[in-house]
C-alpha positions as CSV (number, residue, x, y, z in Angstrom):
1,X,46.1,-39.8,341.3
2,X,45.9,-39.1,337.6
3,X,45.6,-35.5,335.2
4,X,45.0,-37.9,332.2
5,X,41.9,-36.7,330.8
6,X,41.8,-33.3,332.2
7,X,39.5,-30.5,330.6
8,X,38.8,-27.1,332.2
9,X,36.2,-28.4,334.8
10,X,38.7,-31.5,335.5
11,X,41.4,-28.6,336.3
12,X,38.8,-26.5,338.6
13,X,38.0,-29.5,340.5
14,X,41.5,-30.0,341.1
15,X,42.2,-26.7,342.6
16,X,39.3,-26.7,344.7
17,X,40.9,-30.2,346.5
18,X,38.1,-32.1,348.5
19,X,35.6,-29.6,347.7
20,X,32.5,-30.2,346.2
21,X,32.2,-29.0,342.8
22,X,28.0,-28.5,343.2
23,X,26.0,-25.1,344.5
24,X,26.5,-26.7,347.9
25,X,29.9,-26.0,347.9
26,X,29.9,-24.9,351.9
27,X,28.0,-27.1,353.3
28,X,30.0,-30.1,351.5
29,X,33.3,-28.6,352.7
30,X,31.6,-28.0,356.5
31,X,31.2,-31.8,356.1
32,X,34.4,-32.3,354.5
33,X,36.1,-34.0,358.0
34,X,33.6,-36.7,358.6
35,X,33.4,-37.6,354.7
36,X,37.2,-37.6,354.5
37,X,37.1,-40.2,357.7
38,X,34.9,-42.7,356.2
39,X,36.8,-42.3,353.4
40,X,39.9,-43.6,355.1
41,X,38.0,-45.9,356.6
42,X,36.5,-47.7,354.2
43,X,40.0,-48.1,352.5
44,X,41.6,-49.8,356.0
45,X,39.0,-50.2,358.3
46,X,40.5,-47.9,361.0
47,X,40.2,-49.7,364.6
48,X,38.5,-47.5,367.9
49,X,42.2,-47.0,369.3
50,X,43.3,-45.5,366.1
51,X,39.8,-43.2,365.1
52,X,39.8,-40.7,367.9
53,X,43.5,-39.0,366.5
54,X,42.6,-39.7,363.1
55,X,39.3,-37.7,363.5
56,X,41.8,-34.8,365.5
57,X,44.4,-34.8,362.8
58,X,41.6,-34.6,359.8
59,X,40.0,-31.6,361.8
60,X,43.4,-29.9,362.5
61,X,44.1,-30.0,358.6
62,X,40.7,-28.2,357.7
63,X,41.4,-25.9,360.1
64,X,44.5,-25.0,358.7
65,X,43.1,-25.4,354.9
66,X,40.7,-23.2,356.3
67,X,42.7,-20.5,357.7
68,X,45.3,-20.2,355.0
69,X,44.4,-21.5,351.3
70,X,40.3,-21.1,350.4
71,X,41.3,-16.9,350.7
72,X,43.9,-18.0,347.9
73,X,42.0,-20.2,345.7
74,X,38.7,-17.6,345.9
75,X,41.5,-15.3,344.6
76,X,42.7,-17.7,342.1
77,X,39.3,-18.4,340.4
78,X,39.1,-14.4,340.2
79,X,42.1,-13.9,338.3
80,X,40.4,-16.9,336.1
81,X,37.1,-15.6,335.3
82,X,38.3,-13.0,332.8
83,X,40.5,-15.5,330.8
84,X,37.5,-18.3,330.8
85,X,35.4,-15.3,329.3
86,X,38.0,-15.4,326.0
87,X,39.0,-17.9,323.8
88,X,42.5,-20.3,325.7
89,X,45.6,-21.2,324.3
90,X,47.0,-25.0,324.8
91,X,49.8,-23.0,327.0
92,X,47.2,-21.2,329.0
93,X,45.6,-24.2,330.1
94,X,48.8,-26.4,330.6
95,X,49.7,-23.1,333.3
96,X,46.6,-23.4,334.7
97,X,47.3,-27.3,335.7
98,X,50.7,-25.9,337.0
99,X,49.0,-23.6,339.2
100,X,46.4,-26.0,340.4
101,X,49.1,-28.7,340.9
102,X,51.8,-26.1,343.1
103,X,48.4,-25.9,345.5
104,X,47.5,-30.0,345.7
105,X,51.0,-30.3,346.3
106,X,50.7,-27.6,349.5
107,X,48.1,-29.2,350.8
108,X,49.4,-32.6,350.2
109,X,52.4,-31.5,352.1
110,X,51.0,-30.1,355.2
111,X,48.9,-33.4,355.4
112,X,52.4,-35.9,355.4
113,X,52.8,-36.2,358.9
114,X,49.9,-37.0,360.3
115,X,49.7,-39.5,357.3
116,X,53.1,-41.1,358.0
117,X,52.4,-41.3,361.8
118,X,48.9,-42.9,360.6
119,X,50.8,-45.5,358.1
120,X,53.4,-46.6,361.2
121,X,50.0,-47.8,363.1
122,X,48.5,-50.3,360.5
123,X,48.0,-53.3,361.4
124,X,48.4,-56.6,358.3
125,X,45.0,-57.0,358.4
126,X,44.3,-53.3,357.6
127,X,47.2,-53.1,354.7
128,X,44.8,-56.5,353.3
129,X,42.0,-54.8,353.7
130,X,43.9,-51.9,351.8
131,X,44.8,-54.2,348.8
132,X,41.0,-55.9,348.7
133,X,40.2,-52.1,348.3
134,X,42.6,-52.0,345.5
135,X,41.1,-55.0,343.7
136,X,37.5,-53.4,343.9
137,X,38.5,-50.1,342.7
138,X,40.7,-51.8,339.7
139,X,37.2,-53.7,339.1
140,X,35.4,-50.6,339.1
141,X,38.0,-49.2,336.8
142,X,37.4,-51.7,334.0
143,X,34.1,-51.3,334.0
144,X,34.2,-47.7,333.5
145,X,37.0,-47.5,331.0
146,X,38.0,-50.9,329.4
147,X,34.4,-52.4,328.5
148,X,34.8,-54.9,325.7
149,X,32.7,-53.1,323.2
150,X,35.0,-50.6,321.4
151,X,31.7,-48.2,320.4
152,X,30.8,-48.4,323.9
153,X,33.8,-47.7,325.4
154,X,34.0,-44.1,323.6
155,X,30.4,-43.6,324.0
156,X,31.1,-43.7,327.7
157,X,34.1,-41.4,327.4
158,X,32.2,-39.5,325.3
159,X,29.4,-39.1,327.7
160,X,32.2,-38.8,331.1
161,X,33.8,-35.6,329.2
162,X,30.7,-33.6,328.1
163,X,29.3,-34.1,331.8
164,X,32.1,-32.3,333.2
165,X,32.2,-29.9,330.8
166,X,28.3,-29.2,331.4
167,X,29.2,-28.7,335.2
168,X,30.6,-25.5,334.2
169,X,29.4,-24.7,330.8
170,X,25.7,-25.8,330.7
171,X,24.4,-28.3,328.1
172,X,26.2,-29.0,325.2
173,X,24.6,-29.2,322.3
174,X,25.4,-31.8,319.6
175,X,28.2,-30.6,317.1
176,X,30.0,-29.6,320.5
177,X,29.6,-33.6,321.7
178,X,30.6,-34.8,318.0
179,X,33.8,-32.8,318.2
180,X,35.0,-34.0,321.8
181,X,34.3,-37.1,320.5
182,X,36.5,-37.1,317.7
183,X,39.0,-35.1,320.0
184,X,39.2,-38.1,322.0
185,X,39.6,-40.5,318.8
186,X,43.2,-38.6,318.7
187,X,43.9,-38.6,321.8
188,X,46.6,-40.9,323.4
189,X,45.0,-42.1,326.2
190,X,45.8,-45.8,327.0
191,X,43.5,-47.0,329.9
192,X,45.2,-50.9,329.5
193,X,48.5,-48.7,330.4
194,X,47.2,-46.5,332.8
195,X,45.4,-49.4,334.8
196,X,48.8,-51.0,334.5
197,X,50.2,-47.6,336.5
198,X,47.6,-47.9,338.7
199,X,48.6,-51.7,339.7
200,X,52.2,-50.4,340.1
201,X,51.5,-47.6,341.9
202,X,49.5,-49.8,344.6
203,X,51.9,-51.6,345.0
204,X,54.2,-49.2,346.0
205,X,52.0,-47.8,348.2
206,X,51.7,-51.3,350.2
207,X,55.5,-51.9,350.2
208,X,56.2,-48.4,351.6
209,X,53.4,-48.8,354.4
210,X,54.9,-52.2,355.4
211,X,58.4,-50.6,354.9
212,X,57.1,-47.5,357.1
213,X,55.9,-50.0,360.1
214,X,59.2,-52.1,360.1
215,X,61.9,-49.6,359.5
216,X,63.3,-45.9,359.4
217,X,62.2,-43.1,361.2
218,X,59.2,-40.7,361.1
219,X,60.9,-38.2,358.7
220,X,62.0,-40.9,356.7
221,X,58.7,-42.0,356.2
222,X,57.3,-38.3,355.6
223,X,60.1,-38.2,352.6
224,X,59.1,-41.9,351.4
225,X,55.6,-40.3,351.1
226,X,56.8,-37.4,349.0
227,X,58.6,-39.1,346.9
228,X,55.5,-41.5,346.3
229,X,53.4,-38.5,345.2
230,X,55.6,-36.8,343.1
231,X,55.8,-40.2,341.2
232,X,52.6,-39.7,340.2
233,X,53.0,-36.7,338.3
234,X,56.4,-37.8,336.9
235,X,55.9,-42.1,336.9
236,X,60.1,-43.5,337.9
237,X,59.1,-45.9,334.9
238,X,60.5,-44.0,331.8
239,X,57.9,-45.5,329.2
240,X,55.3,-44.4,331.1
241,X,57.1,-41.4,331.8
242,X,57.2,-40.5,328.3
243,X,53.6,-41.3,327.7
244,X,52.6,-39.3,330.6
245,X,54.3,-36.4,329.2
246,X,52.6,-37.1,326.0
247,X,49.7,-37.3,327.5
248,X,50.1,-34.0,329.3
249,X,50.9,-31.7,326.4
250,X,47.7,-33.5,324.3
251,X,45.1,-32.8,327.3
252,X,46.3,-29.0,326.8
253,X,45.0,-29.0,323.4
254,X,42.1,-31.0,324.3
255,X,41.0,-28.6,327.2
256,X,41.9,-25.3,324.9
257,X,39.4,-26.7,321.9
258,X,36.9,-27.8,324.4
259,X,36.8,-24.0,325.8
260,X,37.2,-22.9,322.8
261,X,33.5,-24.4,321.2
262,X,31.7,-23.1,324.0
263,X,29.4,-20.1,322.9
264,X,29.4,-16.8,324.5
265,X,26.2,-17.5,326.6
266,X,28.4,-21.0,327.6
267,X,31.0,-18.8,328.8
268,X,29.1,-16.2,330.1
269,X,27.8,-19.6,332.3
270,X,31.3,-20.5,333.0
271,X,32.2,-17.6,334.3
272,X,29.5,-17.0,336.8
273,X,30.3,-20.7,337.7
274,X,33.3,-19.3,338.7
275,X,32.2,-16.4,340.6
276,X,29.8,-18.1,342.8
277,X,32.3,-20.4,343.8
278,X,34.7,-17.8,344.8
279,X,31.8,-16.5,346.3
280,X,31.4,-19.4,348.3
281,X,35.6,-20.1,349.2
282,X,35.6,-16.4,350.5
283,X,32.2,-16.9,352.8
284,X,34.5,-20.5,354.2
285,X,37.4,-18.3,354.4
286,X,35.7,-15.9,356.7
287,X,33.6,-18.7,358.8
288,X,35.4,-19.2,362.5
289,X,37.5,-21.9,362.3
290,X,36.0,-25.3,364.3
């Protein structure tokens, strides 16, 4: 996973997890189980002997997402709406990606088991199919991020940023576009490095799911898992370590100044945003679990 390129609606989507960032917020998290299963699917092909605990252990972790952490993120975007209606500091936002990363990393971790008791039951052909799934998101990647054209490739960055930010802010009008654009003429984003990462990172993720099938014991694997994840907030490879961090403290800034042009009817806009979708995590909260 990656924060590179975070601004305030990249940080909302983030502590809202698999929930959709639209008005249909409840019906896309009632869904959530099945979507989350063809998810995994399509990235190894889970057989008929493996699908009926899969579905189980996917249901039994939205029941407990349910039960014990929408009440705390409705609460979280409440304490939010008042700062989102005032101007953000670079350290506001950076706290704010603290926050939303201490509740991935809860739900992450309530989620290991079931994923490390998945991983001992894949078969060679799934981990290929796994690595073909690699190869087309990498392809997709370049596309998005690495096309030839220079002027392109920041027209598209240009255009990915302001479309987030217009999720919660409303249209942006043009001086707001010029100035993320030249925002993201400073900033250190290297997409040939990150796709490097991402290579790396795959293939630690295929080594420990072979290692995981051959070897060690299920709370070994649950601990291999961890320590997988926390690699990607703090990379084991020190230049990208040091870039990451670089990276980190410049998407701060980035986020604060992108706040920070939005008018008063923007952030009156933002702020309702907000509010409906707490709205909407308290109505899930209260739902009887499934």
């Amino acid at each position: 996973m990656s924060l590179s390129r975070s601004v305030i609606i990249g940080v909302l989507a983030l502590a809202l997890g698999l929930l959709s960032g639209c008005s249909a917020l409840r019906f896309g998290y009632n869904q959530a189980p099945e979507l989350v299963y063809w998810w995994l699917d399509g990235y190894v092909d889970v057989d008929e002997t493996q699908s009926p605990r899969v579905r189980e252990q996917i249901r039994d972790w939205f029941r407990w997402h349910r039960q014990t952490q929408l009440a705390d993120y409705a609460q979280w975007l409440a304490r939010l709406q008042p700062q989102m209606a005032d101007r953000l500091t670079p350290a506001q936002v950076c706290r704010l990606q603290d926050e939303v990363t201490t509740r991935m990393t809860a739900a992450f971790d309530q989620a290991v088991p079931a994923m490390a008791e998945f991983a001992r039951t894949l078969s060679d052909e799934q981990i290929g199919h796994l690595q073909r799934k690699h190869a087309k998101t990498n392809a997709e990647y370049r596309s998005n991020f690495l096309q030839d054209d220079y002027d392109e490739r920041r027209s598209a960055s240009v255009k990915r940023i302001a479309e987030r930010a217009e999720t919660l802010y409303g249209p942006l009008n043009e001086a707001q576009r010029e100035r993320i654009g030249q925002l993201l003429d400073a900033s250190p984003f290297d997409p040939q490095a990150w796709l490097a990462e991402r290579k790396l990172r795959q293939e630690d993720v295929v080594q420990l799911l072979r290692r995981i099938r051959s070897e060690g014991t299920p709370a070994q694997a649950q601990a291999a898992m961890r320590r997988l994840y926390a690699h990607a907030f703090r990379s084991p490879r020190e230049p990208y370590r040091l870039y990451q961090e670089r990276l980190a403290l410049y998407n701060c800034e980035f986020a604060a100044e992108v706040h920070n042009l939005a008018t008063p009817e923007q952030r009156r806009r933002a702020v309702a945003k907000l509010k409906s979708w707490e709205d909407d995590l308290r109505a899930l909260a209260a739902e009887p679990t499934r």
